[in-house]
C-alpha positions as CSV (number, residue, x, y, z in Angstrom):
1,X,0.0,0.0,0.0
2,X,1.5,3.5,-1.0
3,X,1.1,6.7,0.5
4,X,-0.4,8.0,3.6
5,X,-1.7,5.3,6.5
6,X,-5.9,5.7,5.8
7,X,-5.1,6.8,10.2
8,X,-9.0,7.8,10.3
9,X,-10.6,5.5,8.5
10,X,-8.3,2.2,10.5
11,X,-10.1,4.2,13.4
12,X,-13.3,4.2,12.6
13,X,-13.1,0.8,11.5
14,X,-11.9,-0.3,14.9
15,X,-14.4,1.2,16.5
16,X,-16.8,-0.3,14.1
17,X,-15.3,-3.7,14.9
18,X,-15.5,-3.0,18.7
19,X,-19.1,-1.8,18.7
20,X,-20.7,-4.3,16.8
21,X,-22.4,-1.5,15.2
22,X,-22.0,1.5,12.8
23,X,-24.5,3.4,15.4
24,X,-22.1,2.5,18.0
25,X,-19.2,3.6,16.0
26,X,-21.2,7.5,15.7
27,X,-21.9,7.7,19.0
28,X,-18.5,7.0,20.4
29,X,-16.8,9.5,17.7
30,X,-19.5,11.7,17.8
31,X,-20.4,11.3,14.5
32,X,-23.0,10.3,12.0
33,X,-23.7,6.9,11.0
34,X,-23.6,8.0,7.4
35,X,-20.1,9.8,8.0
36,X,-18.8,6.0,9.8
37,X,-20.6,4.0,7.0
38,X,-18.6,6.8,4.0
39,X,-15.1,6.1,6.0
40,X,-15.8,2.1,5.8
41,X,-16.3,1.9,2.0
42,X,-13.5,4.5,1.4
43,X,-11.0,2.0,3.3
44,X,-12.2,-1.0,1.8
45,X,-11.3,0.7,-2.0
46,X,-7.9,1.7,-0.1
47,X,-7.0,-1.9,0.6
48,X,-9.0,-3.5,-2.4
49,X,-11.2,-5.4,0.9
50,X,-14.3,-6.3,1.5
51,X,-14.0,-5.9,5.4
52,X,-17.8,-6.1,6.7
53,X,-20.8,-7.0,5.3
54,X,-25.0,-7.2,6.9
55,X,-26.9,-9.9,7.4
56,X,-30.3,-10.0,8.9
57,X,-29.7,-6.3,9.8
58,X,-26.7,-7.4,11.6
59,X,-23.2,-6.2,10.7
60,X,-20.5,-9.1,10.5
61,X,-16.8,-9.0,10.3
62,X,-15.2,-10.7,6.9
63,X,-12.2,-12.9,7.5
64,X,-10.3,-10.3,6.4
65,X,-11.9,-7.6,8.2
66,X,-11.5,-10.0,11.6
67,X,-7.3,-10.1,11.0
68,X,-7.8,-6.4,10.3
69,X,-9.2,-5.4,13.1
70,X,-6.9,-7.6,15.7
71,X,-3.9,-6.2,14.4
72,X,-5.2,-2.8,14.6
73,X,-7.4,-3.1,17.4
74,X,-3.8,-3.9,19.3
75,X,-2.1,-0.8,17.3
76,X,-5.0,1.8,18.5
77,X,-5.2,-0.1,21.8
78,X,-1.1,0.9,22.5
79,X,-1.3,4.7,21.0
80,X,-4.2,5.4,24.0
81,X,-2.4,3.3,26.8
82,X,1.0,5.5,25.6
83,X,-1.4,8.8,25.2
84,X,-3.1,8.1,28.7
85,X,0.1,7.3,30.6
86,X,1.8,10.9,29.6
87,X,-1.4,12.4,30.8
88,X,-0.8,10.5,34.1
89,X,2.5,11.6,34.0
90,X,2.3,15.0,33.3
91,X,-0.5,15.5,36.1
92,X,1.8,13.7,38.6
93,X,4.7,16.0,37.1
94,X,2.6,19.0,37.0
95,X,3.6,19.9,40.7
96,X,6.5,18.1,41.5
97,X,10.3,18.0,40.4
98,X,12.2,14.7,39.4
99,X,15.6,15.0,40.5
100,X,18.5,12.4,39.4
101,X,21.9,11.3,40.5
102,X,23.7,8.6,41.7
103,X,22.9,6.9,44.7
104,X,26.3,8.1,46.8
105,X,26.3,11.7,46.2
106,X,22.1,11.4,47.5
107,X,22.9,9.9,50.4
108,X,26.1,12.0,51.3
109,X,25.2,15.4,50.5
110,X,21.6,16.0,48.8
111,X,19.5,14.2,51.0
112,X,20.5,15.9,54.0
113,X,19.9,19.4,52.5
114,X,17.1,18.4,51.1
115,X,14.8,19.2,53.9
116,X,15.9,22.9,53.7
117,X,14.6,23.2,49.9
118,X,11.2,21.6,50.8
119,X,10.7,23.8,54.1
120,X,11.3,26.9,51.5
121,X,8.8,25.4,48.8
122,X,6.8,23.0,50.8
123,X,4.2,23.0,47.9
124,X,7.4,21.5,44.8
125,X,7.2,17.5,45.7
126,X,11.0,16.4,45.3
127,X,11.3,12.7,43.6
128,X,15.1,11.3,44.0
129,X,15.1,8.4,41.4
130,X,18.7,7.4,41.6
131,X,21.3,6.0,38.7
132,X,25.0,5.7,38.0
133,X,23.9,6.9,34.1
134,X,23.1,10.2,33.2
135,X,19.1,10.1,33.3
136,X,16.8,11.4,30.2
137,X,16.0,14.9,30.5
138,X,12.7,15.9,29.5
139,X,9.1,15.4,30.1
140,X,7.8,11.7,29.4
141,X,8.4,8.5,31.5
142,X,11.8,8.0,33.0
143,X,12.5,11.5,32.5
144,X,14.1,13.6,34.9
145,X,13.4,17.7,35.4
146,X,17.7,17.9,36.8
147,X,20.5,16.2,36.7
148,X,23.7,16.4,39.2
149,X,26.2,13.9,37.5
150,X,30.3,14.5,38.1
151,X,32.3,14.8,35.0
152,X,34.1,17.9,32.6
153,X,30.2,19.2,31.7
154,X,31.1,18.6,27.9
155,X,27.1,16.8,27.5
156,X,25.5,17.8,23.8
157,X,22.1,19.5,24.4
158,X,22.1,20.4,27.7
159,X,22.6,23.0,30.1
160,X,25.3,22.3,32.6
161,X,26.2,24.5,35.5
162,X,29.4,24.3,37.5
163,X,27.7,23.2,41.4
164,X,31.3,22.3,43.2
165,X,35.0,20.6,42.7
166,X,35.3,17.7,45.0
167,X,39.9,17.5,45.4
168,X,40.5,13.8,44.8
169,X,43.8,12.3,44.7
170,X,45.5,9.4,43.4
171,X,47.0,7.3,46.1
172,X,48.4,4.1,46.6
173,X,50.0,1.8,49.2
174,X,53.7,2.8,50.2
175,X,54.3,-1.3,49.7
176,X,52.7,-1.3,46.3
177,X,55.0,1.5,44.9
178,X,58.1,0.2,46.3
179,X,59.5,-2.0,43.8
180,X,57.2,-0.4,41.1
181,X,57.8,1.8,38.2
182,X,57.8,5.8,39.3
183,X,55.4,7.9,38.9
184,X,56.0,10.9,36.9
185,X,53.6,11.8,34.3
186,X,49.5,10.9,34.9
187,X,49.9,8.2,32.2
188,X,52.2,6.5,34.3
189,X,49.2,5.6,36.6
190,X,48.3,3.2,34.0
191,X,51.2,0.7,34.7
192,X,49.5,0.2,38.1
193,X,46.3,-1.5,38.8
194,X,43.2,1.0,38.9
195,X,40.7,0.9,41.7
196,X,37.4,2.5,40.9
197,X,33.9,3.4,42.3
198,X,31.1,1.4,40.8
199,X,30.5,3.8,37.6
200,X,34.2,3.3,36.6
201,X,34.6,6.2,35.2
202,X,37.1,8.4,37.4
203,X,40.6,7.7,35.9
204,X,39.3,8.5,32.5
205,X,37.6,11.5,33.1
206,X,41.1,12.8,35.5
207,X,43.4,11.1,32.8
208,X,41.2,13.2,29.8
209,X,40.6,16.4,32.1
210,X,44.9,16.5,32.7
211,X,45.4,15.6,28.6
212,X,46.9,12.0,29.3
213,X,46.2,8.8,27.5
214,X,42.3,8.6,28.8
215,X,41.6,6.0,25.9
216,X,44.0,3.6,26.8
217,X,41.9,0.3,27.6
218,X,44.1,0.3,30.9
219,X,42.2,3.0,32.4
220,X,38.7,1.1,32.9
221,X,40.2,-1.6,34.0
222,X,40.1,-3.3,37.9
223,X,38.1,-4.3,40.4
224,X,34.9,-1.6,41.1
225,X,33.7,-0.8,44.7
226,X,30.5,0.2,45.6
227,X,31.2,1.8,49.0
228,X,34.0,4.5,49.4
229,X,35.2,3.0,52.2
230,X,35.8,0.0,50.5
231,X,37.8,1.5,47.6
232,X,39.6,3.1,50.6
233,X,40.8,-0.4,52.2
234,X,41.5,-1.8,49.0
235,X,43.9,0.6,48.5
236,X,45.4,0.7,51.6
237,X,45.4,-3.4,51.1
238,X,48.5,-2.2,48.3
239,X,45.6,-3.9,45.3
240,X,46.1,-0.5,43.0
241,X,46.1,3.0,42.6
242,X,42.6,5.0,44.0
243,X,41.4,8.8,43.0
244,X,40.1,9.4,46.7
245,X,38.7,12.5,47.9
246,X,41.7,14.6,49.7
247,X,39.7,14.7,53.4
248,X,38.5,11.1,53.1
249,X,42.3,9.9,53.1
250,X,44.4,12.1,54.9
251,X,44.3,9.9,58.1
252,X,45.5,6.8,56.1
253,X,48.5,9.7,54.3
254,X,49.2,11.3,57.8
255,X,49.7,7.4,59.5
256,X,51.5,6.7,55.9
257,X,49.1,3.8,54.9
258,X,48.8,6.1,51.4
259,X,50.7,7.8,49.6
260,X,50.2,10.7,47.1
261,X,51.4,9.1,44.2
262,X,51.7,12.3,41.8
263,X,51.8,15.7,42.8
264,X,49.3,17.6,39.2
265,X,46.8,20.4,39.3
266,X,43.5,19.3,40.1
267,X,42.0,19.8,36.6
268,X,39.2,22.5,37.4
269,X,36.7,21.0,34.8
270,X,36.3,17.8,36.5
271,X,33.7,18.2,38.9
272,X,29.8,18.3,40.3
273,X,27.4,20.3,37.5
274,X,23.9,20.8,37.6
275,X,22.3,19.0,34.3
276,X,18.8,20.6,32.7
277,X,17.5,20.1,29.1
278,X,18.2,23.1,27.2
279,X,16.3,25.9,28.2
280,X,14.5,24.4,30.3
281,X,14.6,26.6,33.4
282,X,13.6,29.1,31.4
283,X,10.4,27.6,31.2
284,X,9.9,26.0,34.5
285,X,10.2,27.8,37.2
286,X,10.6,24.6,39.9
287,X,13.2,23.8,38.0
288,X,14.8,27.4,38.1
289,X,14.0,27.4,41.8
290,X,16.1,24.1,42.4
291,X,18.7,25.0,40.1
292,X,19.3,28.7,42.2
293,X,18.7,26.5,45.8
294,X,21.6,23.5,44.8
295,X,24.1,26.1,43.9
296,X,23.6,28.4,46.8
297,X,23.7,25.6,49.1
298,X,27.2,24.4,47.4
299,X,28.4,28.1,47.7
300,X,27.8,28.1,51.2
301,X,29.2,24.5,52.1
302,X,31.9,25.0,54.1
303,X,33.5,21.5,53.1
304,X,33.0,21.8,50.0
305,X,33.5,18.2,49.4
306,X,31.4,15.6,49.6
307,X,31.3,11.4,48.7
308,X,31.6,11.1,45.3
309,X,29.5,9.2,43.3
């Protein structure tokens, strides 16, 4: 069949097939029974079909007409369930803000704030679906309103604002490096084993951030820890190199358990950003409101540090 999908006349054919009745068909679409019997015939010359006929005053189904109608009874039957679940959706959306980011960085540092933004706007309901991935932005199912994902804020189509710089350092066991190669140059970090955090993707964003070998298969490679006092022990255990967050191991460096393995600039781009679709606190104003509350909270952390994700 060429050209356009016959869209209204598969419809009123469905509903012809689900009524049992032309009359039935007008009265659900609001239309005449002459206007449903016109859209029958036209479809039928479209697909070359005989797809119902009467008898007795009754109107019956062909064979074809029955395999027509399953196939797009099922069609029409998924377009309303998709149709009526955005509805649900938007209405559940319409006064609430879904916020996404990985479980760590919820538990150590939004979640505890998070109290202060509803006591402000008691009447924006806060949703914290969590995920190592950066979510969909957007409106539909599974979308999120904001982001807050670590990284260099390089995402296409997006608007990314700078929220803080967690300092993390690579460190190691003074018993690991001892017979090892030195360490000079971040690229040497990759003759070590890596430890990383369950996303895995640490040493490549610092190795890409300082302009070293980030593509080199080395660098996703080791054992991942959920917990960052696990990746903590593990290093202190002398099983790789770790990018830990400065506070978090300066007992284990000050009791030399760790050592700073290279002394480099922490590479300013890497760090916490506020994620939006484009635009789109421009045209939300929870989301505006959350944006201004997270950074104004960061700006007046006094650790500025927290768990990374």
């Amino acid at each position: 069949m060429s050209g356009p999908l016959p869209l209204l006349g598969l419809r009123v054919f469905v509903e012809v097939g689900r009524t049992g009745s032309v009359k039935g068909a007008a009265t659900r679409l609001r239309v005449t029974s002459g206007a449903i019997s016109q859209q029958i015939k036209q479809l039928e010359l479209r697909l070359g079909l005989a797809l119902c006929q009467r008898r007795n005053r009754e109107l019956q189904l062909t064979a074809a007409g029955r395999r027509l109608l399953t196939d797009a009874g099922e069609a029409f039957a998924r377009i309303e369930e998709a149709i009526e679940a955005n509805q649900q959706n938007q209405a559940h959306r319409r006064g609430g803000l879904a916020v996404s980011t990985t479980h760590s960085f919820a538990a150590s540092w939004l979640v505890p704030r998070l109290g202060r933004f509803t006591a402000i706007y008691p009447q924006i309901e806060v949703r914290l679906p969590t995920t190592q991935q950066l979510a969909p932005l957007g409106i539909g199912p599974g979308c999120a309103d904001v982001a807050i994902r670590h990284g260099l804020g390089r995402w296409e189509g997006v608007d990314a604002v700078l929220l803080m710089q967690p300092n993390l350092i690579p460190v190691a066991s003074p018993r690991l490096l001892a017979d090892g190669l030195r360490l000079q140059q971040p690229d040497d970090c990759l003759n070590y084993p890596l430890l990383h955090d369950e996303a895995g993707q640490d040493w490549r964003l610092w190795l890409q951030a300082l302009g070293a070998e980030y593509r080199d298969p080395r660098a996703a490679r080791g054992t991942r820890f959920s917990d960052s006092t696990l990746l903590l022990k593990a290093a202190v255990a002398g099983q790789g190199l770790a990018l830990l967050r400065d506070t978090y191991a300066a007992e284990d460096i000050a009791a030399g358990r760790l050592k700073v393995v290279i002394n480099v600039n922490w590479p300013a781009e890497f760090a916490y950003y506020v994620v939006t679709s484009s635009g789109a606190a421009r045209r939300n104003p929870r989301i505006a409101k959350f944006k201004e509350w997270l950074v104004e909270e960061a700006a007046t952390d006094s650790l500025k540090v927290v768990d990374k994700p």
